[in-house]
C-alpha positions in Angstrom: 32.8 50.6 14.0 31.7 47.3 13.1 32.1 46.2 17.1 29.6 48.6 18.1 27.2 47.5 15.6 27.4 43.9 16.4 26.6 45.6 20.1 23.6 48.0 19.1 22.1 44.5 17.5 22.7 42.5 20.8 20.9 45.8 22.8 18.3 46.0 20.6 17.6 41.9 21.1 17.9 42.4 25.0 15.6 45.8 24.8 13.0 44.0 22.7 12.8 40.8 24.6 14.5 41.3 27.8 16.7 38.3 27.4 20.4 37.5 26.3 20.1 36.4 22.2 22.7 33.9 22.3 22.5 32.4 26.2 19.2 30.0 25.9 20.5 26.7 27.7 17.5 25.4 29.2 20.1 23.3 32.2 21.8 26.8 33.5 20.9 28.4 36.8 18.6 31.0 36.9 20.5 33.7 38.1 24.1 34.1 36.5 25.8 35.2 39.5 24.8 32.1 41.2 26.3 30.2 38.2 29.7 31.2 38.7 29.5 31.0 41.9 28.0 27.4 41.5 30.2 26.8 38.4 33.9 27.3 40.5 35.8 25.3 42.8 36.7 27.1 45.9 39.4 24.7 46.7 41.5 25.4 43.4 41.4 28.3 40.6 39.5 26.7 37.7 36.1 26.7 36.7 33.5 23.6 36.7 33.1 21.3 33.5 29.6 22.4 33.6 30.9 26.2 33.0 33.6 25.5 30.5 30.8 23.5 28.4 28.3 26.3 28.7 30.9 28.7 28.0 31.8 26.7 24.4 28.6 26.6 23.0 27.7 30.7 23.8 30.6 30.8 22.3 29.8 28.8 19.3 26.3 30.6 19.0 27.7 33.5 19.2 30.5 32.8 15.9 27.5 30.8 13.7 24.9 33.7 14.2 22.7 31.2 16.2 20.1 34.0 18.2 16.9 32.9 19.8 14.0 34.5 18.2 11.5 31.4 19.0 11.1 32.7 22.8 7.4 33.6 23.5 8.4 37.2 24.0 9.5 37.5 20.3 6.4 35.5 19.5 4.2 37.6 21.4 5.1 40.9 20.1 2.9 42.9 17.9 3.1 41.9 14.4 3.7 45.9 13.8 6.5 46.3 15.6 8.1 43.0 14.0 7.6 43.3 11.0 6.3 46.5 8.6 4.8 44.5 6.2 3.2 41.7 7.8 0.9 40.7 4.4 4.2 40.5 2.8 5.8 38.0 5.1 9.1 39.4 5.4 9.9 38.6 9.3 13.6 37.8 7.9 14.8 40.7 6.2 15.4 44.5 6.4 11.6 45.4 7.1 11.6 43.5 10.5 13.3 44.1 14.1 14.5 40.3 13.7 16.3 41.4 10.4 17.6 44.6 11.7 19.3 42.5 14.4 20.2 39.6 12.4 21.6 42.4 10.0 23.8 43.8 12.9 25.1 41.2 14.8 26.8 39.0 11.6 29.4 37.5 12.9 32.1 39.0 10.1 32.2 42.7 10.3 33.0 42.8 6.3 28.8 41.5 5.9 27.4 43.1 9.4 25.3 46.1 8.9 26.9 49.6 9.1 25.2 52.0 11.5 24.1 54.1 8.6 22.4 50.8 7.2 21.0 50.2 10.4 19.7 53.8 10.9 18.3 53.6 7.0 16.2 50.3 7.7 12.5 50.7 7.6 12.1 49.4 10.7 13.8 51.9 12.8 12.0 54.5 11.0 8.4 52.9 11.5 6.0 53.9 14.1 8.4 55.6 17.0 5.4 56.2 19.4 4.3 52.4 19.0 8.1 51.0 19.5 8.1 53.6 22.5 5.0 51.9 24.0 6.4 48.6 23.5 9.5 49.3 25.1 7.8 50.9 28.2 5.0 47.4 28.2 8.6 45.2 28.3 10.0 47.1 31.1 7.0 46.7 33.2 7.1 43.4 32.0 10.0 42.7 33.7 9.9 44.3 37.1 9.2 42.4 39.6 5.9 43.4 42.1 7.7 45.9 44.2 9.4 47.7 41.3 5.9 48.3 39.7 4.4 50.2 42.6 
C-alpha cells in the first residue's frame, strides 16, 4: 500500500539518523512531551499559537517532500552506506539511502515508490553486514550513558 511505503521511508530516515525527517525547527523544545504540555492552556481546551504554527509548517514539509538530510548524522555517515557509487556522485537517486527515502516518502502515492521498487533498489541490496554495523553504531549512538553499560 502506498501508506506503508511512505511509512517504511519515514522508518528508514529515523533508523538511519535517529531523528524525525520532517520535524527540524530549531525554536521547539527538546523533548516533545514537554511541548504539548508547554504548548496547551490548562485553563481552556486549545492549543498554544506556538503549537498550531509548528504544527502548519510539519505539515507543510511533510505535503512539499521537504526532509532534512543536511543534519551531521546524514553527513557523517559512511560514504558506502549512502551512496553505492560514490565516484559516480549519485547521492540523489536510486543508488543512495537518501534516494531510496526520497523515492518512498513522495508525497502523491501515484509517483512514491512501490515496495517491490523499494526492495529492487541497489541500495537495499548492498553490503547487509555493513548497514547492520551501522545500525548497531546509531543505536549506541543514541543511548544515553546508563543504557550503554
Amino acid at each position: 500500500m502506498p501508506s506503508d511505503c511512505w511509512s517504511a521511508g519515514i522508518i528508514l530516515y529515523v533508523m538511519l539518523s535517529g531523528q524525525h525527517p520532517f520535524d527540524y525547527d530549531d525554536s521547539m523544545p527538546e523533548s516533545w512531551l514537554n511541548h504539548v504540555h508547554e504548548s496547551h492552556d490548562p485553563y481552556n481546551s486549545q492549543f498554544s499559537q506556538a503549537y498550531m504554527d509548528h504544527e502548519s509548517r510539519l505539515k507543510d514539509r511533510i505535503v512539499h517532500d521537504k526532509i532534512d538530510f543536511d543534519r551531521s548524522l546524514w553527513i557523517s555517515m559512511p560514504e558506502g552506506l549512502l551512496n553505492l557509487t560514490p565516484l559516480q556522485n549519485c547521492t540523489d537517486n536510486e543508488h543512495s539511502a537518501k534516494g531510496l527515502v526520497r523515492m518512498l516518502t513522495v508525497w502523491n502515492p501515484q509517483d512514491r515508490a512501490t515496495v517491490r521498487a523499494a526492495l529492487e533498489s541497489r541500495w537495499i541490496n548492498c553490503d547487509l553486514e555493513m548497514l547492520d554495523r551501522t545500525y548497531q553504531d546509531r543505536i549506541i549512538a543514541n543511548l544515553g550513558p546508563a543504557e550503554q553499560s
